[in-house]
N, C-alpha and C positions, 0 to 999 in steps of 0.2 A: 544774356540768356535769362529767362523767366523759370521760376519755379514752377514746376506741376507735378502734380500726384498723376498716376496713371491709374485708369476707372479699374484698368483688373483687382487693381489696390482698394478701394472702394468697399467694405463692408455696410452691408444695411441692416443685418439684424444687432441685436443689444448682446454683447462680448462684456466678458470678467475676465478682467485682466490683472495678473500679479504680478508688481512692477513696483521699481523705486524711482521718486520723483525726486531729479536732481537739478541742482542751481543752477550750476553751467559748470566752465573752468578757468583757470588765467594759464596764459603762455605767453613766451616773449615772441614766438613764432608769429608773421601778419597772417590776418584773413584776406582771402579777396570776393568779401560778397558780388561783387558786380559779375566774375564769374561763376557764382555759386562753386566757388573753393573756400573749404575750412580747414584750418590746420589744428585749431580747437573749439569746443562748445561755447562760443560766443550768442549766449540763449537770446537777447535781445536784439543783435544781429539779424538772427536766423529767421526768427519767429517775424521780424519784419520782411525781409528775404519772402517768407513764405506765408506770408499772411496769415499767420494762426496764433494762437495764445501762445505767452512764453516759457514754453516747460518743458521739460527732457524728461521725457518717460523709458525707463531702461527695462523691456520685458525679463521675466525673468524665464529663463529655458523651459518650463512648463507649458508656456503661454504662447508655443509657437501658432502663427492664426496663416492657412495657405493666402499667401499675396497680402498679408501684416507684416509688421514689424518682424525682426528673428530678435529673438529670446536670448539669453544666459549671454550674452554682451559685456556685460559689467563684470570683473573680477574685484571681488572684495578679500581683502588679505586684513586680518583679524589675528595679531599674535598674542600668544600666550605664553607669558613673560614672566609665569609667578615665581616658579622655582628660581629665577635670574634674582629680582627681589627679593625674595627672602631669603637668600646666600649672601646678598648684598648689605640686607638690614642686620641680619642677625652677624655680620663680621664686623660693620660699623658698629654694633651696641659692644662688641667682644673689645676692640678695638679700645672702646671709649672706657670699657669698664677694666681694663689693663691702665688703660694709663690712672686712672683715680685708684687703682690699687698700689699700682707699681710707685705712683706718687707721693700719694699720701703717706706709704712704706718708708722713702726716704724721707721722709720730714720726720718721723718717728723716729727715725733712729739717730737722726741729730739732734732732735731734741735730747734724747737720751744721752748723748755722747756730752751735751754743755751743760745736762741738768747736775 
């Protein structure tokens, strides 16, 4: 089977598009270009597959165009981890500054006990 766009698909006039341009991706999953089946964004693959530059353009949901691409596709997940962090660092410095207290503590007092 051969690649083709269908002309309903086909835009002629100039589109602004908000979109993030991505590399591709790795899976251990096969492709099987000869059927035009992907199991993942094998962009060098594809892009030969389909005779077009090798790029992955991900609209973003704004950008819906009738007979374009569909938009809001990509899910980006962005955690916010700070409070984890700073519970973390600030018990590692408590942590660290016990032991130099509680340490040091006993060497004073041995000293004390042999001076």
């Amino acid at each position: 089977p051969s690649f083709s766009i269908p002309l309903s698909s086909q835009i002629e006039e100039e589109v602004e598009l908000e979109c993030i341009v991505r590399k591709g991706d790795k899976s251990p999953l096969p492709n099987d270009p000869t059927n035009n089946m992907w199991a993942w964004r094998e962009v060098p693959a594809m892009a030969k597959q389909g005779h077009c530059e090798p790029y992955i353009v991900d609209v973003c949901s704004s950008c819906d165009i009738p007979g374009g691409p569909i938009g809001g596709q990509t899910i980006l997940t962005i955690y916010n981890r700070h409070v984890e962090y700073i519970i973390t660092w600030y018990m590692l410095s408590a942590a660290g500054f016990a032991m130099i207290f509680f340490g040091s503590g006993k060497r004073r007092l041995k000293t004390l006990r042999f001076a």
